[in-house]
TORTI-831438 format. One record per residue (C-alpha): x, z, y; residue in one letter. Coordinates in steps of 0.05 Angstrom, whole numbers, padded with zeros to 5 digits, always signed. Example, Ala and Ser with C-alpha at 12.3 -4.5 7.8 and 13.67 -1.06 7.14 Angstrom:
% residues 2
+00246+00156-00090A
+00273+00143-00021S
This chain:
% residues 559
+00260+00444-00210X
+00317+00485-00186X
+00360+00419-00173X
+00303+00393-00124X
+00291+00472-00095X
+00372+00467-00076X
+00373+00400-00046X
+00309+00412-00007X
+00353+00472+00030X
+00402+00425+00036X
+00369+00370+00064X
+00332+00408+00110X
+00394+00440+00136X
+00420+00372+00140X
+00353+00340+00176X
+00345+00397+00227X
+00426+00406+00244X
+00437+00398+00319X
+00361+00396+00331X
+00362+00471+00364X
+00399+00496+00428X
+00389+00539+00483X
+00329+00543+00522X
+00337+00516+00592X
+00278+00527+00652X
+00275+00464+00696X
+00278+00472+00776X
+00214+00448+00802X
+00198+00408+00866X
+00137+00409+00911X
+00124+00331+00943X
+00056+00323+00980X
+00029+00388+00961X
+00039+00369+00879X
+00097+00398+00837X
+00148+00364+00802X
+00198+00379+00754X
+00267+00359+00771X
+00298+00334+00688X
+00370+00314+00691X
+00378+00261+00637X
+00415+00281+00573X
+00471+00236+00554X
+00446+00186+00507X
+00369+00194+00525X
+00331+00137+00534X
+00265+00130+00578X
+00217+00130+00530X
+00243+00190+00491X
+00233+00231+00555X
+00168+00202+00564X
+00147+00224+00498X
+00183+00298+00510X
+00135+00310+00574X
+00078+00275+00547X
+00081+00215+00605X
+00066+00141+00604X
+00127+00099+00623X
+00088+00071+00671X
+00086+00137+00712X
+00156+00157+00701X
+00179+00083+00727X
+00129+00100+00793X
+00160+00156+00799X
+00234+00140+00795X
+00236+00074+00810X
+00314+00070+00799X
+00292+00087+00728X
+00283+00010+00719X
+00364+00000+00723X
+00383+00043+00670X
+00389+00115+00662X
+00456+00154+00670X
+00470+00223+00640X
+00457+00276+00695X
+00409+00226+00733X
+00353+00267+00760X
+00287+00234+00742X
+00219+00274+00778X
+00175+00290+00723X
+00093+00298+00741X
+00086+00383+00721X
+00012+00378+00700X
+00039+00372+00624X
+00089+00420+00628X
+00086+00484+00677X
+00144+00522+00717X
+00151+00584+00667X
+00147+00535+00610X
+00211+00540+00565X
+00232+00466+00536X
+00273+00475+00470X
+00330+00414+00479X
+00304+00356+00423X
+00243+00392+00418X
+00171+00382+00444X
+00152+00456+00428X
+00090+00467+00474X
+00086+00539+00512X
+00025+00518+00561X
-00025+00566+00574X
-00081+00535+00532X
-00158+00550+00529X
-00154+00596+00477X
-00121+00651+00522X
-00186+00669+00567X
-00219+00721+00538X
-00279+00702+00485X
-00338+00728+00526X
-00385+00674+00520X
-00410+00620+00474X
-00443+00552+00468X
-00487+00522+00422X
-00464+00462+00379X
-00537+00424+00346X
-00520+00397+00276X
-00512+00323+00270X
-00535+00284+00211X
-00478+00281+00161X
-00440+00320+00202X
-00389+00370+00156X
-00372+00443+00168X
-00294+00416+00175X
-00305+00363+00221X
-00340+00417+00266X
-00284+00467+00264X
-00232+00407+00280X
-00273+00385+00344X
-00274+00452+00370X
-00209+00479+00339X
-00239+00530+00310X
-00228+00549+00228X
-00290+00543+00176X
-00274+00615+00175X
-00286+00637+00239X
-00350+00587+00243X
-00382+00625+00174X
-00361+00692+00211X
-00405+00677+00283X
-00452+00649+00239X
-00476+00679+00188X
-00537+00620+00167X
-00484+00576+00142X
-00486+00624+00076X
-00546+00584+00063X
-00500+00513+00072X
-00495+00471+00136X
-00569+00433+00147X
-00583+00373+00203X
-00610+00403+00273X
-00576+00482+00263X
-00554+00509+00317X
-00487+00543+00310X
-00454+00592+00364X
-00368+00567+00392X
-00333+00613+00429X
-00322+00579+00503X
-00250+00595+00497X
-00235+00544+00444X
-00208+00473+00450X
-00264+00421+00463X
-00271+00348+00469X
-00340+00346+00494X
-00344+00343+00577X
-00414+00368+00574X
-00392+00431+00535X
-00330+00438+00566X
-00375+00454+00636X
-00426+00494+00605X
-00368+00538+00585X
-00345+00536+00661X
-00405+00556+00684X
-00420+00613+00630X
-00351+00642+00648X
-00342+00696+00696X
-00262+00692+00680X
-00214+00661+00737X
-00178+00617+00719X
-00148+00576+00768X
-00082+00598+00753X
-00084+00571+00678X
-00065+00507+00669X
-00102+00475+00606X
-00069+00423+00558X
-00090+00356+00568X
-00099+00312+00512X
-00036+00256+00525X
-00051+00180+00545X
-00027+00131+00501X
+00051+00115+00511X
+00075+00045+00503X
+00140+00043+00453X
+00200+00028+00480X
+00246-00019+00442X
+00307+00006+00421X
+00358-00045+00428X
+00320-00085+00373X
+00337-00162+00358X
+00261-00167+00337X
+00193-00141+00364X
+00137-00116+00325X
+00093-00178+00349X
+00138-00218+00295X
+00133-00218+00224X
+00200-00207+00200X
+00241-00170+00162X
+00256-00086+00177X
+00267-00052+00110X
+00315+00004+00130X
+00369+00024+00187X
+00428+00003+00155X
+00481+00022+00208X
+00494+00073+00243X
+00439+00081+00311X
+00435+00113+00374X
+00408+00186+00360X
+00342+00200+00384X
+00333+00256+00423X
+00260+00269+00406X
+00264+00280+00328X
+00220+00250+00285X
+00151+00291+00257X
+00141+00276+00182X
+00091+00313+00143X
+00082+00307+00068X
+00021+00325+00040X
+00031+00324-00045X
+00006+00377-00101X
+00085+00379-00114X
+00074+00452-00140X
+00153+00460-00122X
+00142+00538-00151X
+00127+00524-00231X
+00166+00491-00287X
+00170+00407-00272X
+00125+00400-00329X
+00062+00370-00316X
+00071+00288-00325X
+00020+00283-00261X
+00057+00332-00210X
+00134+00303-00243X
+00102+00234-00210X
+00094+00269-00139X
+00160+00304-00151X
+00196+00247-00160X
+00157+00205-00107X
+00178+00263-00056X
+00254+00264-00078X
+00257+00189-00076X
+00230+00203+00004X
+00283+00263+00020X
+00338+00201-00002X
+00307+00160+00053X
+00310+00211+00103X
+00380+00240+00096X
+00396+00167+00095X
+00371+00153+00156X
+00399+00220+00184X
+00470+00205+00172X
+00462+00132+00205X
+00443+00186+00264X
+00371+00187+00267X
+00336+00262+00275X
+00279+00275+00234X
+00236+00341+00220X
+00205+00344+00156X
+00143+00396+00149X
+00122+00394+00067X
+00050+00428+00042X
+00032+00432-00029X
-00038+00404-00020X
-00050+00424-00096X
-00122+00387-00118X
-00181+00412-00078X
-00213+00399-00018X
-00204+00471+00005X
-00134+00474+00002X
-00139+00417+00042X
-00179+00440+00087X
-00133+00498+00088X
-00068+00455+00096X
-00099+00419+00160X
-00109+00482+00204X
-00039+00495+00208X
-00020+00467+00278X
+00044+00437+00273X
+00006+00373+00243X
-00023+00356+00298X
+00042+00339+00335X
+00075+00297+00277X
+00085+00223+00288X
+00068+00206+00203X
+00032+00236+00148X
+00057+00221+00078X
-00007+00228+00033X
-00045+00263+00004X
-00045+00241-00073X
-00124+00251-00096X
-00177+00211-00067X
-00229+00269-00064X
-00175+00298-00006X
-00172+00225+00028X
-00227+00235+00072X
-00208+00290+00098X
-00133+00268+00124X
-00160+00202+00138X
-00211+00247+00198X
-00156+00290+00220X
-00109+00221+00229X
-00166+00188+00266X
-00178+00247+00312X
-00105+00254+00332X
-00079+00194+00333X
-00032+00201+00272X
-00003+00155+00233X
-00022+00163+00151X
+00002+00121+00098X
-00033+00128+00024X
+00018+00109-00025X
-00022+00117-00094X
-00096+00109-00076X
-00128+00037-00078X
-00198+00072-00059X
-00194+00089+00008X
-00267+00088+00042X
-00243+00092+00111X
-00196+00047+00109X
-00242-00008+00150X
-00255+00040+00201X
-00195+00081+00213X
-00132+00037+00247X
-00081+00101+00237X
-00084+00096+00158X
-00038+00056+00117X
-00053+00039+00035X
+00004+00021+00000X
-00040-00001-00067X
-00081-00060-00055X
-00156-00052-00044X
-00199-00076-00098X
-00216-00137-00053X
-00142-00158-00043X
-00129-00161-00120X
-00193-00192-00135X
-00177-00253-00088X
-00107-00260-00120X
-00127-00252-00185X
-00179-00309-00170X
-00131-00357-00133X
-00077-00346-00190X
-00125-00371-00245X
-00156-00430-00190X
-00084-00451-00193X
-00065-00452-00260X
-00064-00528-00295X
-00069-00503-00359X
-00144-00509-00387X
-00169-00443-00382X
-00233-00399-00419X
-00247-00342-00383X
-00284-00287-00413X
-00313-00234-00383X
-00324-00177-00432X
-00372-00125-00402X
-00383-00064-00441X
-00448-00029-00446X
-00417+00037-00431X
-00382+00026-00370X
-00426+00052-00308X
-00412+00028-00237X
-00362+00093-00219X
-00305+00048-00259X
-00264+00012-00208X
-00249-00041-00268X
-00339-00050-00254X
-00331-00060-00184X
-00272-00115-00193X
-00309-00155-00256X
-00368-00169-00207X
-00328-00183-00148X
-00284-00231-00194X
-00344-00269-00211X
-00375-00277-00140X
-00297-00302-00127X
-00292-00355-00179X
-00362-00384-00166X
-00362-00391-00108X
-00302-00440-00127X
-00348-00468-00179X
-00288-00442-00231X
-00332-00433-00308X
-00325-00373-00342X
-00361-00346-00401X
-00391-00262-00408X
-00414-00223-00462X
-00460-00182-00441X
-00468-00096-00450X
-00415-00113-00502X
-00404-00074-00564X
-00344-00073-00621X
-00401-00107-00666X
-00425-00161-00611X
-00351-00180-00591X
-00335-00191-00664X
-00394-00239-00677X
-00382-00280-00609X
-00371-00349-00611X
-00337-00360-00537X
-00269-00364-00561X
-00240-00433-00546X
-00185-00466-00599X
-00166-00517-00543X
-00152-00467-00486X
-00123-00399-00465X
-00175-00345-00477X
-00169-00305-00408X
-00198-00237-00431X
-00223-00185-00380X
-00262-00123-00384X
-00304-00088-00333X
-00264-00023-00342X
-00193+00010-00314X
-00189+00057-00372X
-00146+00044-00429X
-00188+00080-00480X
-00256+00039-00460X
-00214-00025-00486X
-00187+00006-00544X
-00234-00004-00605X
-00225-00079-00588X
-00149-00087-00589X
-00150-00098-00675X
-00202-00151-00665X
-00163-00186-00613X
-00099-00176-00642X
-00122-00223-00709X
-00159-00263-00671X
-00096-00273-00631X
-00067-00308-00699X
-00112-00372-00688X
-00125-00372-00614X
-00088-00371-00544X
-00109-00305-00530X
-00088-00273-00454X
-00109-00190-00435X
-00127-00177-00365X
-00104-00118-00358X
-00086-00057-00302X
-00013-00040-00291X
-00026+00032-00309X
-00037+00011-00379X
+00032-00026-00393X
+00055+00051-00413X
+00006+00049-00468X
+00001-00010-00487X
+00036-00018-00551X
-00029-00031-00589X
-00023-00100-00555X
+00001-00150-00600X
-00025-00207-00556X
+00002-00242-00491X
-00025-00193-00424X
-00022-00197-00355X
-00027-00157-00293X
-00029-00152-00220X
+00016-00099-00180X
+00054-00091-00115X
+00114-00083-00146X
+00168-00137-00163X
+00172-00163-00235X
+00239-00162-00221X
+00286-00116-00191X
+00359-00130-00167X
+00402-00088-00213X
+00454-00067-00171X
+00407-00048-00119X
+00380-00006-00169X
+00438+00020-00193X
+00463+00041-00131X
+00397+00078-00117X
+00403+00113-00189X
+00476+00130-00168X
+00451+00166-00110X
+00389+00205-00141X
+00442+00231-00198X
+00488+00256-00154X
+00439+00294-00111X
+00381+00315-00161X
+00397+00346-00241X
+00344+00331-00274X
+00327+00266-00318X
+00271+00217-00281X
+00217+00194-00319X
+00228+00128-00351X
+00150+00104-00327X
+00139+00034-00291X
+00131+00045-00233X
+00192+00097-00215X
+00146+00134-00167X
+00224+00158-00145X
+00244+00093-00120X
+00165+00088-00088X
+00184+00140-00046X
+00249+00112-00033X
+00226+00043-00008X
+00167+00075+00037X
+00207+00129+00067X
+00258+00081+00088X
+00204+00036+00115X
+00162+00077+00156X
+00228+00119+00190X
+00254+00048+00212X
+00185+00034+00244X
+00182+00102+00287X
+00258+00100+00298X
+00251+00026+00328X
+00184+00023+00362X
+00158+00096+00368X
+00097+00117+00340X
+00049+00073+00366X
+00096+00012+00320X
+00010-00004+00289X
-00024-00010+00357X
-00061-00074+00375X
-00022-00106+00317X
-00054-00146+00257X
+00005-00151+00220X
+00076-00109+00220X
+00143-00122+00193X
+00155-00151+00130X
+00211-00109+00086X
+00238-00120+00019X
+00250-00050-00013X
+00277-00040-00081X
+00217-00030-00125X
+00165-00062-00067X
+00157-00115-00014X
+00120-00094+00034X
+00071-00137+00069X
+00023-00092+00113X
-00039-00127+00149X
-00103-00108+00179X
-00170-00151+00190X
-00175-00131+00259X
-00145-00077+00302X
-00198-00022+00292X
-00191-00015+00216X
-00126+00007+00172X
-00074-00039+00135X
-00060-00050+00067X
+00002-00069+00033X
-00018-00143+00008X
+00046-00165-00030X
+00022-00175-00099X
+00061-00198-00163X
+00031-00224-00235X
+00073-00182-00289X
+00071-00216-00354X
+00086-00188-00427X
């Protein structure tokens, strides 16, 4: 881990470089009784980068400087509306660093009382009101006891609030003035501007990385990764090497993309395994002003990102989950792994298709509950290929003894085997069965991708389903490798996937997408860029523009 410790100081010195300078304070300008900041244009800034630095729609900077429309020039003097950004406020150059006076700086005097909704969590309080699960155990000390529907818990007034109704019972509790504080308004929705791009995001085509040098952006790009990469210990642990290498495979994107002159921050967390370090992790502020969130890796942590993306408006992609439950009702997440739906309908078209005469058997084992995502997709494959009247054959709550005495097998067709499980050891104790029977029948294995690591037991023909390409182009790949050596000193895994060249493919994806259409690239869109990465193709699409996308490129892998 020392290789990936150095490089991450380098990188980051790299990323940040020419990010900082010195402070300036604009001049301000009163017009019609309203004040205005008076922004001379930085050479090489573009409209919509300023837009995004004072939190403006285009459409009010174009009002405003209607010469704006033209072209900007460097040392143009654009008027900027001051109710985001106040006279004393200090704007770091290529930064959006916010000094407003918020809220949270009138003095907690009074409170008002929040009623308990049905469902409702402890965290999902705290991030309404911006308050931490600490300070709401603190002021109230029933929630001990556990949070129950219809308590009433006490909020300072002086915290952040999205309800209008509490927001004036807190102005009318409070005896502090404060006309002279200026409170932080939550931003309207900024169209992206294109940046000299020979294709919109309204057409399906191809965007798989910058490969030539760009115009800088003066507004850096906010990435935050949230992984269990435990950076501190030995790189021991087969599970955290995956997130490791997934994460170094990312950094390669990024510096990539910095030396074709893009600027990018990169904020990491170590998001470990539970829900409270979670929890923990999405208190710290500076996430709510990223433009992506990479992760997190563990699907009992999903739910939580997946509410904090929703409530701010921040972009989230999944890359190893397929079990995302918000996924139909949260537009800012994106799921690299297909959902159990997606691969269910290929899996069904690709045997529809097939010419060959075909005997499919389901084999459904009598210890498999309805927690196994291999459950879920057996029953969903079944409604799938009846209700294209395709035959298939089950054996029922099958055991070693019951498989062994079935007659189903057919001499005159391929035996299509799959089981109602996604774990390798449930299948097991059948493999010597299958593997003889193998010897006088066309015998094919279902199986998941996860198991072509351990599948040596296998002496049969298998097949599986993945988003990643049978085959890869080997001097792509080589190039890649060449490029991971000479920047990391440790050995990658030899696993298929190479959760390395993962990273690799989404990084580069996802930077191109905020680079060339800002962070809004998803909005009112069903279906965004196609890219062809090394490992991946990426095909992301939606089912309507309220719920997330998911990455619907599959492949059949064959042994």
């Amino acid at each position: 881990m020392k290789a990936l410790n150095s490089f991450l100081i380098i990188i980051f010195l790299i990323i940040c470089e020419g990010l900082s300078a010195q402070n300036q304070n604009y001049q301000i300008k009163k017009i019609a009784g309203k004040e205005y900041i008076l922004y001379p244009v930085q050479a090489g800034e573009g409209l919509y980068g300023i837009a995004r630095k004072f939190e403006v729609t285009l459409d009010k900077l174009n009002e405003l400087n209607p010469d704006a429309a033209n072209g900007l020039t460097t040392g143009q003097i654009l008027l900027i509306p001051s109710s985001k950004k106040t006279k004393t406020e200090v704007v770091e150059n290529n930064k959006t660093e916010k000094s407003t006076v918020l809220k949270s700086d009138i003095a907690e005097t009074n409170f008002i009382e929040h009623l308990v909704e049905k469902k409702q969590t402890l965290f999902a309080i705290s991030r309404k009101y911006d308050i931490s699960v600490d300070e709401l155990k603190k002021l109230n000390p029933d929630l001990e006891n556990g949070l129950k529907t219809g308590m009433t818990l006490r909020i300072p007034c002086n915290k952040s609030m999205d309800d209008k109704k509490h927001k004036n019972k807190c102005k009318d509790k409070s005896e502090v003035e404060t006309k002279n504080i200026q409170v932080a308004e939550t931003p309207k929705p900024i169209e992206p501007e294109i940046v000299k791009a020979k294709h919109t995001v309204d057409d399906v085509r191809y965007l798989t990385r910058i490969v030539q040098n760009v115009k800088p952006n003066n507004t850096p790009l906010k990435i935050a990764i949230l992984l269990p990469l435990v950076i501190e210990n030995a790189k021991t642990d087969a599970v955290n090497e995956r997130f490791q290498e997934f994460y170094a495979g990312f950094l390669l994107a990024a510096n990539e993309a910095k030396n074709k002159g893009v600027s990018i921050e990169i904020y990491t967390f170590d998001t470990e395994k539970t829900e409270d370090k979670i929890i923990e992790v999405l208190q710290n502020q500076k996430l709510k002003n990223v433009d992506l969130i990479i992760g997190p890796a563990y699907t009992n942590q999903i739910s939580l990102v997946s509410e904090f993306a929703k409530e701010n408006k921040i972009n989230c992609v999944i890359p190893f989950s397929s079990k995302v439950a918000d996924l139909a009702t949260n537009p800012y997440l994106f799921q690299f792994n297909a959902t159990n739906y997606v691969e269910t309908e290929y899996l069904c078209n690709l045997l529809n298709k097939n010419t060959k005469p075909e005997n499919i058997v389901f084999i459904d084992l009598a210890t498999v509950t309805a927690s196994d995502s291999g459950f879920e997709f057996s029953q969903n494959l079944k409604n799938s290929l009846s209700a294209k009247n395709k035959p298939f054959q089950v054996i029922d709550m099958a055991t070693e003894q019951l498989v062994q005495s079935s007659t189903v097998f057919d001499k005159e067709k391929s035996n299509i085997i799959i089981f109602n499980t996604d774990k390798f050891s449930g299948i097991f104790p059948y493999l010597s069965f299958l593997n003889s029977k193998a010897m006088e029948y066309d015998i094919q294995l279902y199986e998941q991708f996860s198991w072509k690591n351990q599948n040596a037991q296998v002496k049969f023909k298998s097949f599986s389903i993945a988003p990643f390409k049978p085959l890869i182009n080997d001097e792509d790949l080589k190039q890649y490798n060449s490029l991971f050596n000479s920047n990391f000193g440790w050995k990658k895994s030899s696993n298929n996937p190479q959760y390395d060249v993962l990273g690799y493919d989404l990084g580069n994806y996802f930077i191109a997408l905020l680079y060339e259409f800002g962070p809004q690239f998803s909005w009112d869109k069903k279906q965004l860029p196609l890219a062809s990465g090394i490992q991946s193709f990426l095909k992301f699409e939606r089912n309507n523009v309220t719920s997330g996308f998911v990455n619907k490129q599959l492949y059949q892998h064959e042994k």
